[in-house]
N, C-alpha and C positions, 0 to 999 in steps of 0.2 A: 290473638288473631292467628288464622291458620291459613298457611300456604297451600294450594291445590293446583297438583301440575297433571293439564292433559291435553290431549293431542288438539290441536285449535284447526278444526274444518276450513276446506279453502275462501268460501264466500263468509269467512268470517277473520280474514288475516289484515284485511284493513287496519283491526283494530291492533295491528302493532307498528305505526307510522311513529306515534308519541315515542317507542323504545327505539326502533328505528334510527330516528332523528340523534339522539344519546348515543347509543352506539356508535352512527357515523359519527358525528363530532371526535369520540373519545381514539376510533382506529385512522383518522385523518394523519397521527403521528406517527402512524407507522407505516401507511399504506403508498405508494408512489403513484398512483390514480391522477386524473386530472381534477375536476370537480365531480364530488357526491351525486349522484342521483335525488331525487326529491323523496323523502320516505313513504307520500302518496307510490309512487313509480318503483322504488323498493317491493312494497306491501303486493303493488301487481304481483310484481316477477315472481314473488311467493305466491301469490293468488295461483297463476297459472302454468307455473313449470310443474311439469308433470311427477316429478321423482323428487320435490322437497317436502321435506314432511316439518312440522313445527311442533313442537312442546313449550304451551304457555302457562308462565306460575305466576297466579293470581291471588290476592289477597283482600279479599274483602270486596270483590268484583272488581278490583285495578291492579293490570299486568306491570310485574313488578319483573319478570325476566324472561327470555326465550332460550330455547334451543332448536337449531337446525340441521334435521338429520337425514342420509340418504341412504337407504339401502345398494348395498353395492354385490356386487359377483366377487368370488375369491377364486377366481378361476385355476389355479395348482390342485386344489384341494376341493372344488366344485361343490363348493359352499357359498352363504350369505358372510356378509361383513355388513359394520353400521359405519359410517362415517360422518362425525361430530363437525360439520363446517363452522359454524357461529354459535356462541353461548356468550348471553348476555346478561347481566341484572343493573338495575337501576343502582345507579352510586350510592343511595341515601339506604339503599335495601340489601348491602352487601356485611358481611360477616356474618349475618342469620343462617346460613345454610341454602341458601334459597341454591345457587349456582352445584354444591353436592347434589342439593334433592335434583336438578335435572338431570343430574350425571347417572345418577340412582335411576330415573325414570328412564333415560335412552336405553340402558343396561336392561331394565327389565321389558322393556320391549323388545332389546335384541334376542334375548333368552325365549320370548315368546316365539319370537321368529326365528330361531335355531342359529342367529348369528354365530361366528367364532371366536371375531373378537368386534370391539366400537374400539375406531380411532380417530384422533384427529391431531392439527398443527397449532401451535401455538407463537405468537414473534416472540422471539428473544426477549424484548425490552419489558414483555407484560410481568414483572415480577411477583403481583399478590397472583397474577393466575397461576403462573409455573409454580409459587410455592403451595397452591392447593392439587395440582396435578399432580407433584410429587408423594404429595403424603398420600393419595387414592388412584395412583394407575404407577403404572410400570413406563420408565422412560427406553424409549427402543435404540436401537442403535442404525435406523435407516436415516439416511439424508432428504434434505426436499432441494428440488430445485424449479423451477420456472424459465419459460420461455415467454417474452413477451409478445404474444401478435400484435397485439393496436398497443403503440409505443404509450398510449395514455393508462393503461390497462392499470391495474391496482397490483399487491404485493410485490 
């Protein structure tokens, strides 16, 4: 069976409510959020926000993971950057590679797009993730922080 990861058009993002749904459940333990969104109401807000792009890897016609990426300004250096928000794969479909091949696939998009670099944040607690981020990107040495506006807000 062969993985094919590509960019999933917006009137066609619906069809990631099923991984959606997964996802929430699995970032509920880390996220301080109130209650989830519906992954119908999810799948919108990817439908229609203007600057999120998706990469779905499919297998056999059933999306088995996503990535969420945005192009961003690097404005120092008045350049593009990619920024990795969400990367997901379905539980039963992990250690195949599937979550590299998207990482692979954001990269050569960015390289299309003359990015500098794709970055993104990971929580602490996600241990199999940080131990694949380790072995294929470079850990930096910036800080994140957040402000919460609407006290229900998430991370």
């Amino acid at each position: 069976m062969t993985i094919t990861i590509a960019p999933l058009p917006r009137d066609q993002r619906h069809r990631l409510a099923p991984l959606l749904a997964l996802y929430a459940a699995e970032m509920r333990a880390v996220l301080n959020g109130a209650e989830t969104a519906s992954p119908e109401a999810q799948a919108a807000l990817l439908a229609s926000h203007p600057a999120a792009e998706v990469l779905l890897a499919e297998e056999d016609g059933k999306a088995m993971g996503f990535a969420i990426l945005f192009d961003l300004p690097e404005v120092v250096f008045a350049r593009r950057c990619g920024n990795l928000d969400d990367l997901f794969v379905r539980p039963e479909a992990r250690g195949r590679g599937i979550a590299r091949a998207l990482i692979a696939a954001a990269v050569r998009e960015g390289e299309a797009r003359g990015w500098s670099h794709l970055r993104w944040i990971v929580p602490e607690g996600d241990a199999a993730a940080i131990a694949l981020y380790e072995r294929i990107a470079e850990r930096t040495d910036w800080r994140s922080y957040v402000i919460r506006i609407d006290p229900a807000a998430s991370l």
